[in-house]
N, C-alpha and C positions, 0 to 999 in steps of 0.2 A: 709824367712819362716814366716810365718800367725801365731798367737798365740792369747789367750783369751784378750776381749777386759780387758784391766787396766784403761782406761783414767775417767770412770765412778767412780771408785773404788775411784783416784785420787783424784775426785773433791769432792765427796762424805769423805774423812776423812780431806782434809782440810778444809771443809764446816764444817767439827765436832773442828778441831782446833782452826778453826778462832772463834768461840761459848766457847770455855775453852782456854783461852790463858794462866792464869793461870796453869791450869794444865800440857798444853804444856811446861811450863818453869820449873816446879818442874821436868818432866822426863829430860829435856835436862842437866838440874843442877847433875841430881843424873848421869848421863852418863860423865858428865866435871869430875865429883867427882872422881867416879870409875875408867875410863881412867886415872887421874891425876895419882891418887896412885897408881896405875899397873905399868903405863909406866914412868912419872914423869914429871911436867911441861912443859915443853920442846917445843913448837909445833912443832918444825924443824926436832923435833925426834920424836915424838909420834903421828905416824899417826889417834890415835883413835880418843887423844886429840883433833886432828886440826879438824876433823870432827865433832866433834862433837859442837867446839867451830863456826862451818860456820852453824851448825843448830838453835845452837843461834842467831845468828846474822839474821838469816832468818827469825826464832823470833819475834826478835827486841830486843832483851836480851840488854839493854845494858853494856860495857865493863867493870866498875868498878861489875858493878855483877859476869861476867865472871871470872875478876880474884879474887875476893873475895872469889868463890868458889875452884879455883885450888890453891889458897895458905891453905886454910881448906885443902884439899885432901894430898896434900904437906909437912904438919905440920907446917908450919905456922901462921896458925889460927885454933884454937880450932873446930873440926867439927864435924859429926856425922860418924859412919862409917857404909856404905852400903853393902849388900850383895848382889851378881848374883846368881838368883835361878831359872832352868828352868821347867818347867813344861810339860807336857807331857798329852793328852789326845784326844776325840772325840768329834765332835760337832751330829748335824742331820744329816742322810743321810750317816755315816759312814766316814766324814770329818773328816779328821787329823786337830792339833790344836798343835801348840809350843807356850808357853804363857811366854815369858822372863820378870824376875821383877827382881827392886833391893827395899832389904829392909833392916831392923833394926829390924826386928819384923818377922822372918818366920812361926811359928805358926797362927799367925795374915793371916800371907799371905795365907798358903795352906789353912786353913778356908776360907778366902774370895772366892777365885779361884774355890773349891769345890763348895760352896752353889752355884755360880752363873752357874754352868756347871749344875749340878745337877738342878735347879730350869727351864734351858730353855731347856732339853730334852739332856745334854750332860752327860760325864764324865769325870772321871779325870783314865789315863792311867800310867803305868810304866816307869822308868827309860828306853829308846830307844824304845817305842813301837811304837813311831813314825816317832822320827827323820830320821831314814833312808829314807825316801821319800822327803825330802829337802835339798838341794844343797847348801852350804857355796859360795855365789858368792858377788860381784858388779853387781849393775843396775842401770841402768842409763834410765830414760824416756824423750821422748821429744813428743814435744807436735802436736798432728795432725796438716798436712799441710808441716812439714818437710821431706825433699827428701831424702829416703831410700839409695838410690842412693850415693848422698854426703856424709851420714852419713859415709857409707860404707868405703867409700874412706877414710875417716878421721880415724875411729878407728880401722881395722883392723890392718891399721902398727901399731898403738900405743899398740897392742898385746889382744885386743877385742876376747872372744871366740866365740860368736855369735851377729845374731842382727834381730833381732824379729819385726815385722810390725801384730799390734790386729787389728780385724774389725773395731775398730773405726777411725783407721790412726797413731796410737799414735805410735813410731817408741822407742822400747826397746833394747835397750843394755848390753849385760852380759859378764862379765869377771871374773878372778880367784881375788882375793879377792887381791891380792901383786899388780896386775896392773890397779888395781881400779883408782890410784890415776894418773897415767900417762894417761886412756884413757878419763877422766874426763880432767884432763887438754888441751889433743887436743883438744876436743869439744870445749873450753872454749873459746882457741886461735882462733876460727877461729869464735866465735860471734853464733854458738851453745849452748843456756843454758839450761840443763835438768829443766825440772818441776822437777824429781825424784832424787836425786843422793844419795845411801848408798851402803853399806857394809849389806846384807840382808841372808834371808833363801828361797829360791824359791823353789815352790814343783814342782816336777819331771811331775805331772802328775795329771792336773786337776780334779774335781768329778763334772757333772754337776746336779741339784736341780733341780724338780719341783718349780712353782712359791711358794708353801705354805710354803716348806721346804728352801727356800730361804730367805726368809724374816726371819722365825723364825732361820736361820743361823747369818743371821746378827744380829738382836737382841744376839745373845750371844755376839761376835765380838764388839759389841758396849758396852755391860755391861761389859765386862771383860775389856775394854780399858777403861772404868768409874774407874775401881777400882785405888786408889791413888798407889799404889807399884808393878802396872803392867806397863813395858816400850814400847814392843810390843807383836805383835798378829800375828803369823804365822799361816795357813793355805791352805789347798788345794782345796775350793770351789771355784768353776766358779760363782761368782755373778755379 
């Protein structure tokens, strides 16, 4: 099944990563945090944890960082405590927007989030006036020039719901969120390494933009991922 190219999108926010590396480590830090104290150190049990500790490390986090923060989350070390707060709203073009943050500071937060949706043509929406349009999945990306074919064979026994080939060749994979971690691992065994690998929100159903309302889509998408207490940035634009 053909689906909207991602591999552009791909290179385009790690090209914003690798430019704020910084910033990168504060959200991965506050997601070690949160995971730790939900679930609990553990990485053998707490699937959040573990993933969230391979995005560090993809990073370059190094280890004594890692654990310095899950022993804070833990109580162990004295830390800050972070809150999960979603937000809900519209960019240009009638674009759905789920803007996930964690902070210490929510007031801080819905100000920030407001002015920058408001400032680039968006707004800010109700509790589920969006979310029904996005899917609680795993995906997995690999990288153009890999064989649909092979993929295939590899992750559907490991219990894969689909597997997506964009215009560009970039060959996606989607599964229920529980077998994230088993079809991620066949890929791995057999020397398949996603560019992509998370636990995400996928919209059901793309909205495509003029070129003018594209660009000013992104410009939100890019401010709002500026913001220090914002982790990600869900949407349903085809850019």
């Amino acid at each position: 099944m053909a689906g909207h190219s991602k591999w552009a999108n791909i290179q385009h926010r790690k090209g914003r990563q690798d430019e704020k590396r910084g910033k990168v480590w504060t959200r991965v830090i506050r997601e070690i945090m949160v995971a730790a104290r939900q679930g609990g150190g553990d990485l053998q049990v707490n699937p959040r944890l573990r993933l969230a500790v391979e995005k560090a490390k993809a990073a370059n986090m190094p280890a004594d960082t890692i654990k310095r923060n899950i022993d804070k989350a833990t109580g162990n070390l004295e830390g800050v405590h972070y809150e999960e707060i979603r937000y809900e709203g519209y960019g240009v073009g009638g674009v759905a927007l789920m803007v996930d943050t964690m902070t210490d500071n929510k007031v801080r937060t819905v100000a920030e989030v407001r002015h920058v949706l408001s400032k680039h043509g968006g707004n800010l929406g109700t509790d589920g006036s969006v979310a029904f349009q996005f899917k609680h999945c795993g995906q997995l990306i690999l990288a153009p020039g890999t064989s649909e074919d092979a993929v295939m064979e590899v992750v559907l026994d490991a219990g894969a719901s689909d597997v997506l080939t964009d215009e560009d060749g970039a060959i996606e994979v989607l599964t229920e969120p529980a077998v994230f971690e088993a079809v991620k691992s066949s890929l791995e065994k057999v020397g398949m390494l996603p560019a992509v690998a998370e636990i995400t929100y996928r919209a059901d159903i793309s909205i495509d933009l003029n070129d003018e309302d594209r660009v000013k889509m992104q410009k939100i998408i890019d401010a709002l991922e500026d913001l220090d207490d914002v982790q990600e940035v869900y949407h349903n634009a085809a850019l």
